[in-house]
Each structure stands twice: as structure tokens, then as C-alpha cells.
Wavefront OBJ file of the C-alpha trace (Angstrom):
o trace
v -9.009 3.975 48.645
v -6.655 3.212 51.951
v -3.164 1.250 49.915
v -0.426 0.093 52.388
v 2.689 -0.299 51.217
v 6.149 -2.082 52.126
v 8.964 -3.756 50.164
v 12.172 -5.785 50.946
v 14.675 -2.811 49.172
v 14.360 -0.514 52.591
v 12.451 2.400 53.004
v 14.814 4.514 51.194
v 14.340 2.420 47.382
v 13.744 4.392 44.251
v 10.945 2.019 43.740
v 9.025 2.169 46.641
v 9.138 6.362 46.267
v 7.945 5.782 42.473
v 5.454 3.398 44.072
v 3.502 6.173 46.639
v 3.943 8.930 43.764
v 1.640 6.849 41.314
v -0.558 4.928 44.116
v -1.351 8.595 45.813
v -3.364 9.244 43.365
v -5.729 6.740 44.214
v -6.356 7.625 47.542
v -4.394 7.040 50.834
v -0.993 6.062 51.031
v 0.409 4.222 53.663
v 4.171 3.206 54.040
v 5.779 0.864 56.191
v 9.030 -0.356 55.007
v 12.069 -2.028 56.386
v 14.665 0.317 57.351
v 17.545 -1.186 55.430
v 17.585 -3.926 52.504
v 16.411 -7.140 53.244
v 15.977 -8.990 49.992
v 15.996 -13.037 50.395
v 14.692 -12.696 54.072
v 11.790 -14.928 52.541
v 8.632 -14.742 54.781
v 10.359 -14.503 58.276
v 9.248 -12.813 61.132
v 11.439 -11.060 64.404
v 10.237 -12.944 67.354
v 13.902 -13.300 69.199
v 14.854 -9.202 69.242
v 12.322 -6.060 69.894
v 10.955 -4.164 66.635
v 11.578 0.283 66.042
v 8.897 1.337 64.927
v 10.193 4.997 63.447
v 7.874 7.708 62.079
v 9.818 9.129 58.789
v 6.960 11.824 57.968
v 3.474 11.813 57.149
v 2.294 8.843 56.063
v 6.128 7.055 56.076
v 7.088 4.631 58.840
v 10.321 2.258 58.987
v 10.759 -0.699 60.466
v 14.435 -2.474 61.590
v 12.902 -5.897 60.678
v 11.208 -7.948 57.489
v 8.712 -7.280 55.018
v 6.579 -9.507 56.666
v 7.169 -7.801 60.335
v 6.629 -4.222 58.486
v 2.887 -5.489 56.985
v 2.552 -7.106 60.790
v 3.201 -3.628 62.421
v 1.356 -2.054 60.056
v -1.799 -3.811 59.873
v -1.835 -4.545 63.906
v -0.257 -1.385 65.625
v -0.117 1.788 63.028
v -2.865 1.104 61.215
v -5.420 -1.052 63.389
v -8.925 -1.008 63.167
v -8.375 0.392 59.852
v -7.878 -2.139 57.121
v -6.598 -1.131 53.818
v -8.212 -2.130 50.649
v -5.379 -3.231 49.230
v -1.550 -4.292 50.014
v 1.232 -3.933 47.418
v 4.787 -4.619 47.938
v 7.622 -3.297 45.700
v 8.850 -1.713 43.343
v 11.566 -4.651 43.709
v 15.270 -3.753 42.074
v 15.258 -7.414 40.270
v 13.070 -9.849 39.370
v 10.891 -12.660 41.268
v 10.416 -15.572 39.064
v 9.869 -19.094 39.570
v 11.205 -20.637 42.590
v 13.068 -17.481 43.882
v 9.536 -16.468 45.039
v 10.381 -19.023 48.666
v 13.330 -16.583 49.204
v 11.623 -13.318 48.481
v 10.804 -10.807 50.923
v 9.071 -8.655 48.664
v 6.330 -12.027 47.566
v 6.491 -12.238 51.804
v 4.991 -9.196 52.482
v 2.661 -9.517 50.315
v 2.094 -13.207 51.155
v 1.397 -11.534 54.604
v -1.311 -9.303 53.750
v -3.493 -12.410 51.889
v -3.035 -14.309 55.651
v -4.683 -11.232 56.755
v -7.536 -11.607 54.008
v -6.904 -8.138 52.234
v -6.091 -8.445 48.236
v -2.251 -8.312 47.656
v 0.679 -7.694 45.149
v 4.187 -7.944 44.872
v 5.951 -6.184 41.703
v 9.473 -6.389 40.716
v 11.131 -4.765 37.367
v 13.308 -7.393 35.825
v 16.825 -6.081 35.891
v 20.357 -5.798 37.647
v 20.119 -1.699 37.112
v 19.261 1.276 35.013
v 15.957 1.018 36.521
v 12.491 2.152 34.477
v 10.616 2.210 37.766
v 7.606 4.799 35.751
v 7.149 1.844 33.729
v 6.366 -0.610 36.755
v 4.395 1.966 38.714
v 1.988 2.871 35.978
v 1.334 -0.460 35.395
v 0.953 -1.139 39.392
v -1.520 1.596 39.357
v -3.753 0.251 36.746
v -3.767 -3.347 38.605
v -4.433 -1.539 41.921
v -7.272 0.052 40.690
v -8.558 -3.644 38.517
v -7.975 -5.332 42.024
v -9.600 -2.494 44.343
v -13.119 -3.181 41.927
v -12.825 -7.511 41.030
v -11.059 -8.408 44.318
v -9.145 -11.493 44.668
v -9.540 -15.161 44.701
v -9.400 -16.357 48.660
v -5.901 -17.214 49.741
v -4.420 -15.769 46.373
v -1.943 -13.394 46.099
v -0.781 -11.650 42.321
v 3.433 -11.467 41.714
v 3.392 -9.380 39.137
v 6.867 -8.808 37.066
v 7.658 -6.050 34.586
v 10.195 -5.956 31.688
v 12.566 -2.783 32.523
v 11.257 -1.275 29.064
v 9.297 2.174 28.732
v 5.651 1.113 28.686
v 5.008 1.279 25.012
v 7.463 -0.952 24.433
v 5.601 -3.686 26.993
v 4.439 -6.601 24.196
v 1.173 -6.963 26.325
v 0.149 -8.758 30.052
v 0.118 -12.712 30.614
v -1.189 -14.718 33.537
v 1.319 -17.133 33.722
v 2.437 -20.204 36.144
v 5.894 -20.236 37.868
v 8.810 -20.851 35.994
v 11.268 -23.562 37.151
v 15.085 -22.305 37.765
v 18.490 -24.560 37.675
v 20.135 -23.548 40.554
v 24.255 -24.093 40.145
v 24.504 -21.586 42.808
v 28.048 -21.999 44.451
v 29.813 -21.171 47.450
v 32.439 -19.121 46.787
v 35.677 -18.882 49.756
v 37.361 -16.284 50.239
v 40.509 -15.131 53.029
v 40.094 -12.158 55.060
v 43.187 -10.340 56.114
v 43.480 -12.181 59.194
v 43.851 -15.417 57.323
v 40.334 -16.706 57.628
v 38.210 -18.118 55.564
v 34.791 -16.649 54.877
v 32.041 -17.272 52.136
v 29.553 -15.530 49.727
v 26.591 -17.545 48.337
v 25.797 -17.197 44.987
v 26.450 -18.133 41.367
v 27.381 -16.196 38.176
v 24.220 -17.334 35.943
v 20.889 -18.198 36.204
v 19.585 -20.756 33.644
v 16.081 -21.388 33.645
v 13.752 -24.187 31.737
v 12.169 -23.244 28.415
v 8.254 -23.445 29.104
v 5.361 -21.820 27.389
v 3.197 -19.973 29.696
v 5.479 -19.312 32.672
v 6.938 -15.883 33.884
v 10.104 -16.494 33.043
v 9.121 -17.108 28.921
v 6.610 -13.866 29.467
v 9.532 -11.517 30.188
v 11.866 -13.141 27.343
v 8.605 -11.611 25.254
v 8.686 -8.277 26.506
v 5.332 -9.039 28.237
v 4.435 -8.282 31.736
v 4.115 -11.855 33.872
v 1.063 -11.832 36.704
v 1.514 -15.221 38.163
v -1.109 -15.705 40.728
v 0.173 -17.683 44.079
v -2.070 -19.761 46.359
v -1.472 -19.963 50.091
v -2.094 -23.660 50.398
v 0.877 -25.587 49.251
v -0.738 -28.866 49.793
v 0.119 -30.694 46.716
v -3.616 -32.308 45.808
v -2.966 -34.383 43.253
v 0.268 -36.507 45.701
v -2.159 -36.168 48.627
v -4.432 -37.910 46.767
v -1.952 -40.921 45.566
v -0.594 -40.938 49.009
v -3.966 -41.407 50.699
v -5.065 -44.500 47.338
v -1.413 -45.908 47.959
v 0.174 -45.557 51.579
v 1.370 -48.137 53.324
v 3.702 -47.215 56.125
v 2.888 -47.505 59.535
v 4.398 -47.194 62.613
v 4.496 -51.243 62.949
l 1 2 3 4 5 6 7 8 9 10 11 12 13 14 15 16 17 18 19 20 21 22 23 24 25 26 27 28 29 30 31 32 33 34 35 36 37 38 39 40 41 42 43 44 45 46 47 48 49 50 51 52 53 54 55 56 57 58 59 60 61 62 63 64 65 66 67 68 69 70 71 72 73 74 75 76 77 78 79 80 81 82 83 84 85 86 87 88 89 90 91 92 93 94 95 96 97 98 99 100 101 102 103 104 105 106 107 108 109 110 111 112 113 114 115 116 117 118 119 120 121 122 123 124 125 126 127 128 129 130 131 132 133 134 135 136 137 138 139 140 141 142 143 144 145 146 147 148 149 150 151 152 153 154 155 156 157 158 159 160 161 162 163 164 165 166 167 168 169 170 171 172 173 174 175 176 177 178 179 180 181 182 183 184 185 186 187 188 189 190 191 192 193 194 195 196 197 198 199 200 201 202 203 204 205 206 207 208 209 210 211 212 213 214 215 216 217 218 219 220 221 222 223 224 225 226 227 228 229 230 231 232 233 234 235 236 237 238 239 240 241 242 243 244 245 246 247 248 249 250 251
């Protein structure tokens, strides 16, 4: 098995090193990562500033860009005319759930791989630190190994997140659907030395809405959430009403 690998942590993340360890043993191991964190990049790309492209050692590239631009490089300039059998992007430090999959940049890169038709997952272990990454890479290597076999839906990609418990204390696995967040994210001001003001975005809790079979009520149960996420974001069932009930026109 050929596996590339990338995350949005940066190339130096406990998680993506806990990643390769238990993915080696599959097969080949490729890693392309960015070269510093970029969590919430969402699925951008660097089309206003060159890419470096730096070889770590065998096997381990870096990136000063995205996810997305890392699985880019990879799949077009390191490792072309060679396509992997499967893309996974993590270990993230945090979870992915609900909407904060749009801001993502580990869901990004592996958003990018599914453009690029090869089977793809993003994992994240749900916590702010003391970090079980063992428990998320074990798991990871099962799924990689399900995946590599069954294959994919078209256009599909799995995010995948893990309660930061040791594995036999994991309650079991659930497909689920996304969970729906309420954002009371502020702005928070602050003075810099020189008298200016300057501003962090953010908020101190994250509330979420209480709903059987989404990601979110999976890792309240100690389970481990696989939500599977569909390229098309056409929303068929308005496009459907729009086209029975439109009536706008341009005069």
C-alpha cells in the first residue's frame, strides 16, 4: 500500500509522527506537511506567493503553505505518476465537528485528495491537551486498511473523530451526520504597548445542539464519530423548491 500523508498541525505534530509509526506498517509512507501550524486555513490554496518545497528525510517533505497546497505538491510534483491508495490527514490536536469542518485545514486536505479521486480521511482526537494520539492512530490504521479493501463512495470523504481515551475505553464506532454548533464567538480588543488597538477572534465556550446521531452526541458517548462528507454542497431538496417555485427575473 502507497498512504500519503499531511495535516494542518505542521510537520513537526506529535500526531502526524504517531500517524507514519502506525500507517508504516501498512506499506509506504509518504509525508508532506505544512511547515508550521495552520489550523483554520480551511481549504485555501497559495496562488499569490511561490511554494518551498523542503526534503526533511526519507520519505518527509514540508511545505511553507496549506494542507491543501501540501496534498497539491504532493500528488502533482513529489509524487506524480504515482498515485497513492489512500490519503489521510491528521492526527489533529482538537476536534472537527459540525460546522468547524468549513474552517478546517485538516478536513481540507483531505477534501483535496477526494477532488483528486483517491479515498480520503481526516482524524482529529477530541481535546485541548494531554493527547492519547496511540489511541487515534490504531484506530486510523484499522480504517486505512477497511478503506484500502471497500473503497469509497465517489466524491465522499470520511472525518473521523476520536475520544482522547485509551482504546478500551472507546464505547464503540458510529457513522454519524454533522453536528450543528452556536457560535457566540467574540472579538476580543486588546492595546499593544504603543497604544493600539488589536484583536483576537474567539470565544470562551462552545455550545452545541443536543441531536441523536451526530458527532458531536457520539463523542459525549465515548464513541468514535465517522461522519462521511460529500463534495457537492448543492442543497437538493431547496434546488428542487426553487426550480417548482421561482419567480424572479431580471424584468
Amino acid at each position: 500500500m502507497k498512504i500519503l500523508i499531511s495535516n494542518d498541525d505542521g510537520v513537526n505534530s506529535e500526531g502526524l509522527k504517531s500517524l507514519y509509526d502506525s500507517l508504516s506498517t501498512l506499506g509506504k509512507v509518504i509525508v508532506i506537511a505544512p511547515d508550521r501550524e495552520r489550523s483554520a486555513v480551511g481549504h485555501s490554496l497559495t496562488l499569490d506567493t511561490p511554494l518551498r518545497l523542503e526534503k526533511i528525510s526519507e520519505g518527509w517533505f514540508s511545505v511553507n503553505g496549506t494542507p491543501a497546497d501540501c496534498i497539491n505538491m504532493g500528488l502533482n510534483h513529489i509524487l506524480k505518476g504515482e498515485k497513492p491508495d489512500v490519503i489521510v490527514s491528521g492526527i489533529n490536536k482538537g476536534g472537527n465537528l459540525g460546522n468547524d469542518v468549513t474552517y478546517s485545514g485538516t478536513v481540507s486536505a483531505a477534501m483535496e485528495g477526494t477532488i483528486f479521486g483517491i479515498p480520503s480521511i481526516a482524524v482529529s482526537l477530541v481535546s485541548e491537551n494531554d493527547f492519547l494520539f496511540n489511541t487515534a492512530s490504531q484506530f486510523t490504521l484499522r480504517l486505512t486498511q477497511y478503506i484500502y479493501k471497500q473503497g469509497l463512495p465517489d466524491d465522499t470523504l470520511l472525518n473521523v473523530n476520536v475520544p482522547n481515551k485509551p482504546l478500551d475505553e472507546i464505547k464503540g464506532v458510529k457513522i454519524t451526520k454533522q453536528g450543528k454548533r452556536i457560535y457566540n464567538d467574540t472579538i476580543i480588543e486588546k492595546v499593544d504597548p504603543r497604544k493600539k488597538n488589536y484583536y483576537w477572534i474567539g470565544g470562551n465556550h462552545i455550545q452545541w445542539i443536543i441531536e441523536e446521531g451526530t458527532d458531536y452526541q457520539a463523542i459525549q458517548n465515548d464513541e468514535i464519530s465517522i461522519t462521511p462528507l460529500h463534495l457537492d454542497m448543492t442543497n437538493h431538496k431547496a434546488y428542487s423548491e426553487l426550480l417548482d417555485n421561482w419567480e424572479l427575473h431580471l424584468s
